[in-house]
N, CA and C atoms as an extended XYZ file, in Angstrom:
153
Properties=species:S:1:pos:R:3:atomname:S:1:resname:S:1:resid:I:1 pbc="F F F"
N       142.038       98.216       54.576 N   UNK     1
C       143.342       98.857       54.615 CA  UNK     1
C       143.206      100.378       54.670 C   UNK     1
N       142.478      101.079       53.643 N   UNK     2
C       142.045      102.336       54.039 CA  UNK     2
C       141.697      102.617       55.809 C   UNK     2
N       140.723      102.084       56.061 N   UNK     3
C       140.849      102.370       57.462 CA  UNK     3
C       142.051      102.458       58.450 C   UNK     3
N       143.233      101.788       58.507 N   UNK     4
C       144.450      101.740       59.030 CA  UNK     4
C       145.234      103.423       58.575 C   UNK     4
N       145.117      103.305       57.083 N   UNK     5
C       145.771      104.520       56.721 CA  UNK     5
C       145.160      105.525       57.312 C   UNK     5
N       143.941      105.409       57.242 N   UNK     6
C       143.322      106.992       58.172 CA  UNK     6
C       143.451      107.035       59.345 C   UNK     6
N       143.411      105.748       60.183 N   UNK     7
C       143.829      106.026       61.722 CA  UNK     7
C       145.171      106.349       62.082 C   UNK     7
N       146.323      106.019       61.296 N   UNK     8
C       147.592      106.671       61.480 CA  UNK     8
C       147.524      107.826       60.889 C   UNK     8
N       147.136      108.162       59.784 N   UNK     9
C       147.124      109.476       59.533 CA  UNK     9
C       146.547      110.630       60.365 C   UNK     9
N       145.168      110.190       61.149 N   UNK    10
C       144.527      111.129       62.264 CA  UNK    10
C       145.551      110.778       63.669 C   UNK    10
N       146.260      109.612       63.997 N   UNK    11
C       147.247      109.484       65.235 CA  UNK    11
C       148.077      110.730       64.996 C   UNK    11
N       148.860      110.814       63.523 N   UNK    12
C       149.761      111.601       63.089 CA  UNK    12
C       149.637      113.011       63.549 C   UNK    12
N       148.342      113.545       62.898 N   UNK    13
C       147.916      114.987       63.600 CA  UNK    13
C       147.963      115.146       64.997 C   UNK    13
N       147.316      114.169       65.375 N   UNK    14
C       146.892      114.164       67.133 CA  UNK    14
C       147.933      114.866       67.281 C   UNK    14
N       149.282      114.094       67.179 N   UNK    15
C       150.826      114.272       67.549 CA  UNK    15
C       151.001      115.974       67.818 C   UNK    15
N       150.751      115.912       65.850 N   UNK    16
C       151.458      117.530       66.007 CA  UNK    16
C       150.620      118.548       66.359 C   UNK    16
N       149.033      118.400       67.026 N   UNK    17
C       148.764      118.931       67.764 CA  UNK    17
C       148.793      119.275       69.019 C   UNK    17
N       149.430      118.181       69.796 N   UNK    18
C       150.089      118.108       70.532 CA  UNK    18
C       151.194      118.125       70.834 C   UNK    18
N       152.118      118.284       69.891 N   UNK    19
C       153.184      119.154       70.221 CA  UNK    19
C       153.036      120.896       70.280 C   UNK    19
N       152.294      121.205       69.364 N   UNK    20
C       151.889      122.785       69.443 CA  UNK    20
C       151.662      122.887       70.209 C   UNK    20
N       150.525      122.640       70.887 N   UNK    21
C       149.632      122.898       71.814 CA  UNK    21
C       150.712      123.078       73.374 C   UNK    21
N       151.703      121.935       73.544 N   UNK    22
C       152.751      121.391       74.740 CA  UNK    22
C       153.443      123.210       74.415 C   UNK    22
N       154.021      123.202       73.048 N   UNK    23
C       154.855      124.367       72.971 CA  UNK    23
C       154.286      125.921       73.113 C   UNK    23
N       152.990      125.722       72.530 N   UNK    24
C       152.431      127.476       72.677 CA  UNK    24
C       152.169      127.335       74.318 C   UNK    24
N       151.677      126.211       74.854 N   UNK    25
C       150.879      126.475       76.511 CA  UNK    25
C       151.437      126.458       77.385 C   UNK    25
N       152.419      125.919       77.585 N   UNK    26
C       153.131      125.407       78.306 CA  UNK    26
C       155.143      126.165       78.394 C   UNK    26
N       155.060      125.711       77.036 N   UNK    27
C       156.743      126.412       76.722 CA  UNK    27
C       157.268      125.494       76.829 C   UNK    27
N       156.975      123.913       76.910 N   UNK    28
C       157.455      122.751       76.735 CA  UNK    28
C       158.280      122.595       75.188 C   UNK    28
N       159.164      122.261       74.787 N   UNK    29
C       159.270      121.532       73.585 CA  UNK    29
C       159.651      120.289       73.547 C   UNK    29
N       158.852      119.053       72.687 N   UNK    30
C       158.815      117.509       72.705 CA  UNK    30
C       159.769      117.613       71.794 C   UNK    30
N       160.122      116.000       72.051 N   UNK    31
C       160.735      115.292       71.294 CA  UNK    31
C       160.056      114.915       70.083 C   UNK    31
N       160.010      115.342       68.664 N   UNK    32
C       159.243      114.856       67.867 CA  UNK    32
C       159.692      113.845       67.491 C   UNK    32
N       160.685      113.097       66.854 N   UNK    33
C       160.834      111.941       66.480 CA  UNK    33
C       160.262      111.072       67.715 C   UNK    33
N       160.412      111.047       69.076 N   UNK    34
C       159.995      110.039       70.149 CA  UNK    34
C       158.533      109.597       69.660 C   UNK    34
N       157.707      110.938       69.577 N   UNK    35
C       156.640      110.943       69.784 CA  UNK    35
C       156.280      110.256       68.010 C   UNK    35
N       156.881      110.575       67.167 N   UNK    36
C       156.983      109.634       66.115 CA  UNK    36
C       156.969      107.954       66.106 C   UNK    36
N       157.886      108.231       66.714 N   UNK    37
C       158.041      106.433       67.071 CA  UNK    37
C       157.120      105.312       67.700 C   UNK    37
N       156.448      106.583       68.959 N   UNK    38
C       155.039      105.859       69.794 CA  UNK    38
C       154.130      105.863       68.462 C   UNK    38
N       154.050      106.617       67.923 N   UNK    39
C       152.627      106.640       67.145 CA  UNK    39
C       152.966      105.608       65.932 C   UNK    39
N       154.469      105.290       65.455 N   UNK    40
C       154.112      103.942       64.621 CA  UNK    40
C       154.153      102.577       65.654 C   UNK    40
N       155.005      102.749       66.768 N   UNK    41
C       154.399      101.497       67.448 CA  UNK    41
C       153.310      101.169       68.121 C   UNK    41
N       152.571      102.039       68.373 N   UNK    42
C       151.084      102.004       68.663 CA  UNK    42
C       150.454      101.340       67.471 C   UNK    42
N       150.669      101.662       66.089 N   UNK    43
C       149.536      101.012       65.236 CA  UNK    43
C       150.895       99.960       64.364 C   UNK    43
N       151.649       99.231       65.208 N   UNK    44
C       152.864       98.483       64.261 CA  UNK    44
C       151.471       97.279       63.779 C   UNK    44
N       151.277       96.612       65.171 N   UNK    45
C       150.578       95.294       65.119 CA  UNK    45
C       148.860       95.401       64.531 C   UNK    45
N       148.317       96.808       64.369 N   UNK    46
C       147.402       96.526       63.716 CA  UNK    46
C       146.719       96.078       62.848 C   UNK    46
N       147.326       95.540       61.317 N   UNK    47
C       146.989       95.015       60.532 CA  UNK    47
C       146.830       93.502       61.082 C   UNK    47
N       147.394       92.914       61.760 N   UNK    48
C       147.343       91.763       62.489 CA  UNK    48
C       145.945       91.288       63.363 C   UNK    48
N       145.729       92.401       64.223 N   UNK    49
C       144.814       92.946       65.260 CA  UNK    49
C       143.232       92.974       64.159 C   UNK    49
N       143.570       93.868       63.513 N   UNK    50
C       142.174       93.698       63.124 CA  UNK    50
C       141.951       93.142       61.743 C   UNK    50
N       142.274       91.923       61.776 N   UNK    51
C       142.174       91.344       60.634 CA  UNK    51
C       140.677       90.151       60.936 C   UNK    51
């Protein structure tokens, strides 16, 4: 279970590094909740997955 928590927790950063990154380089600004939402449905079914 630890392992799950750390891979959403490092998905999590990814995110808001990538939103910075979209906003300082670019002048883009994301949708953060969207990009919220991919990153819990990306790991919804994992406990399942790697059981």
């Amino acid at each position: 279970m630890l392992s799950l928590i750390t891979h959403v927790a490092t998905d999590f950063q990814t995110e808001l590094s990538l939103i910075e990154n979209y906003e300082q380089f670019f002048g883009y600004s994301m949708n953060r909740e969207l990009l919220t939402e991919a990153v819990l449905l990306h790991d919804l079914t994992k406990p399942w997955i790697l059981q």
